[in-house]
C-alpha positions as CSV (number, residue, x, y, z in Angstrom):
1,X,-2.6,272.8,94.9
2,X,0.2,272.0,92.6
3,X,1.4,275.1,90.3
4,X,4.3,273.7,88.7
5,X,5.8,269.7,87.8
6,X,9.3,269.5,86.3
7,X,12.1,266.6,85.7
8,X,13.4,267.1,89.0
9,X,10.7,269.2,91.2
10,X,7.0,270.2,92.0
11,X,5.8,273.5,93.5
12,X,2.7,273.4,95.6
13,X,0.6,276.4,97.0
14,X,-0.8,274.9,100.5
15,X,-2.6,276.6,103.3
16,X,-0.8,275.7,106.2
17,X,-1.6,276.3,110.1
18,X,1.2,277.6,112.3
19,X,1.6,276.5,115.9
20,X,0.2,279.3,117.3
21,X,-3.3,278.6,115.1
22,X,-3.2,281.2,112.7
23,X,-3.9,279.9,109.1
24,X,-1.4,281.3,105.9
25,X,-1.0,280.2,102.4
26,X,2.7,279.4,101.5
27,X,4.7,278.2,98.6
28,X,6.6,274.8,99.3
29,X,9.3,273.0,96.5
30,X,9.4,269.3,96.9
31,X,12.8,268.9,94.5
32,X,13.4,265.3,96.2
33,X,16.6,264.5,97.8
34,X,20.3,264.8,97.3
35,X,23.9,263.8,98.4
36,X,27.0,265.8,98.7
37,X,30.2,264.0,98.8
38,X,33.8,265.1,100.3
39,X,36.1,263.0,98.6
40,X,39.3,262.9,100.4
41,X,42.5,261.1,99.7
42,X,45.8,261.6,102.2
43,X,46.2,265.4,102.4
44,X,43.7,266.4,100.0
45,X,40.3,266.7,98.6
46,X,38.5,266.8,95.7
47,X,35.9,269.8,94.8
48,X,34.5,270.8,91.5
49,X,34.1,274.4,90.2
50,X,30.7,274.0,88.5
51,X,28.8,276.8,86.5
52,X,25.5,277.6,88.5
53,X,22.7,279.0,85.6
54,X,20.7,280.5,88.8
55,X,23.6,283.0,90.0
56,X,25.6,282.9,86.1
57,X,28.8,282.3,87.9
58,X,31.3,279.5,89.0
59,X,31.4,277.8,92.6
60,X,33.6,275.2,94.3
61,X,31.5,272.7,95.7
62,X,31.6,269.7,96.7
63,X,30.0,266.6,94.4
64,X,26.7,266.4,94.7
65,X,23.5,265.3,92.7
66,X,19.6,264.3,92.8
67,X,19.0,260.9,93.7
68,X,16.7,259.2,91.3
69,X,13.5,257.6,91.5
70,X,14.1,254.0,93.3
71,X,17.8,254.6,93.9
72,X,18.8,254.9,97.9
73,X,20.9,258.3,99.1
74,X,24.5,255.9,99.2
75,X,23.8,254.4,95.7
76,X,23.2,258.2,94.5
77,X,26.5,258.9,96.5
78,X,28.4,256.2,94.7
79,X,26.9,257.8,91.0
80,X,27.6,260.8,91.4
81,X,31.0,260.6,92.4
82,X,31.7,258.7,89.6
83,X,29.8,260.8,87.1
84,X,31.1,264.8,88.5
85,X,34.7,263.2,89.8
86,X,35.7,260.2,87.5
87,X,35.8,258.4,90.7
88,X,34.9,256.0,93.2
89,X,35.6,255.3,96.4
90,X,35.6,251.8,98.7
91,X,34.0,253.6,101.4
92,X,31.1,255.8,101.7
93,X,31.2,257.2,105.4
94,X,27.9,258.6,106.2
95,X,27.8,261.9,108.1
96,X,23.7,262.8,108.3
97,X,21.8,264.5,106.6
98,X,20.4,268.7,106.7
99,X,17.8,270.5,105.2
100,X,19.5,273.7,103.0
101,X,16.5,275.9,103.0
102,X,13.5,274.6,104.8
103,X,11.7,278.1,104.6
104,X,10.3,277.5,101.1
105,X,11.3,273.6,100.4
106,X,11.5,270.4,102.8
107,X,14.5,268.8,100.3
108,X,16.8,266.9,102.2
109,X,20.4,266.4,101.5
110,X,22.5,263.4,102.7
111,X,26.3,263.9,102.7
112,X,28.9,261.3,102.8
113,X,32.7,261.3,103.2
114,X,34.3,259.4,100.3
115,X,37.3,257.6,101.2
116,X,40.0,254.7,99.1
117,X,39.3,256.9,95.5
118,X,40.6,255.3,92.4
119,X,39.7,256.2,88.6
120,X,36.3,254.8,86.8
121,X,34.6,255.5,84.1
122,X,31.4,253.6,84.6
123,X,29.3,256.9,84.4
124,X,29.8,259.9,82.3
125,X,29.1,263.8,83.1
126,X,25.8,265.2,82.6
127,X,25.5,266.9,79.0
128,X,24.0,270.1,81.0
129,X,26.6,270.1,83.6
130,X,30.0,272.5,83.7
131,X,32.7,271.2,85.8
132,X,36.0,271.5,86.4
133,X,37.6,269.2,89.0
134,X,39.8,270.3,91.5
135,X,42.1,269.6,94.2
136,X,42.2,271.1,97.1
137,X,44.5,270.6,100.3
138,X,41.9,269.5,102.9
139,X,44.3,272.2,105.0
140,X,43.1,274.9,103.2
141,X,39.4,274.2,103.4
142,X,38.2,276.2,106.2
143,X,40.1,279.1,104.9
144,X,38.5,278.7,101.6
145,X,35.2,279.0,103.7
146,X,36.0,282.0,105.9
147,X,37.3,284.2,103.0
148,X,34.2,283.5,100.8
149,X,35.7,281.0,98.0
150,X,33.7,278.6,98.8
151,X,29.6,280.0,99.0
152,X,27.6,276.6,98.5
153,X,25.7,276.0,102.1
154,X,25.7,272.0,101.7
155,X,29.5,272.2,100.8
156,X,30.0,274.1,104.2
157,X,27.7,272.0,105.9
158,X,29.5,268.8,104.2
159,X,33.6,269.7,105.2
160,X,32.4,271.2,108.8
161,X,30.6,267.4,109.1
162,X,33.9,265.3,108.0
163,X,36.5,267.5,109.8
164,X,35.1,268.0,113.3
């Protein structure tokens, strides 16, 4: 049964059975799917400090959006890079995909690696959207991750992906 339909997300109540039989009733959010993008260029990388409503703080993360109805994950790559960066890139390296929370929502998230950036303006920000863009040494990164400045799971997910 459907309890909630937004822009961007549904919330169902199902009754589901588990594996060993036994029948419960859970919540499930179907928000769609996403990318996250690790723009890099020589030494450095590109993250954005965005204001996050949810926690009312500021997070480094890196780019990332909803892909839109029709539009494939790489296309919603190339956007959103554009629209939270003022850049694109001339390659788009995929790197998978992984689920952020699959005990209350089965949204996927593709991530990409973002490589030959140079300015464009063919999109604009989101009018609801805070950021601040910043670069970052991609030295720096997994230090950023061990002492806590960087929090966002798809972000962690996304640098461990591209620097392994």
């Amino acid at each position: 049964m459907e309890i909630y339909r937004g822009k961007r997300l549904t919330v169902e109540k199902r009754e589901v059975t588990l594996p060993d039989g036994e029948k419960k009733e859970r919540v499930i959010i179907h928000p769609g799917g996403a990318v996250a993008i690790l723009p890099i260029e020589g030494d450095d990388c590109y993250l954005i400090r965005q204001y996050r409503f949810a926690i009312d703080d500021y997070i480094f993360e890196a780019p990332a959006g909803t892909i839109d109805e029709g539009e494939e994950p790489d296309e919603t790559a190339y956007r959103e890079l554009i629209e939270e960066t003022g850049m694109k890139a001339e390659r788009f390296v995929p790197k998978g995909w992984i689920y952020p929370s699959p005990g209350y929502t089965d949204e996927r998230i593709w991530l990409y690696l973002a490589e030959g950036l140079s300015p464009c303006s063919d999109y604009g920000m989101d009018d609801d959207e805070v950021i601040e863009v910043v670069r970052t040494p991609v030295a720096d990164l997994a230090a950023m991750i061990a002492d806590g400045r960087i929090v966002d799971a798809k972000t962690i997910c996304l640098i461990c992906r591209c620097l392994q």
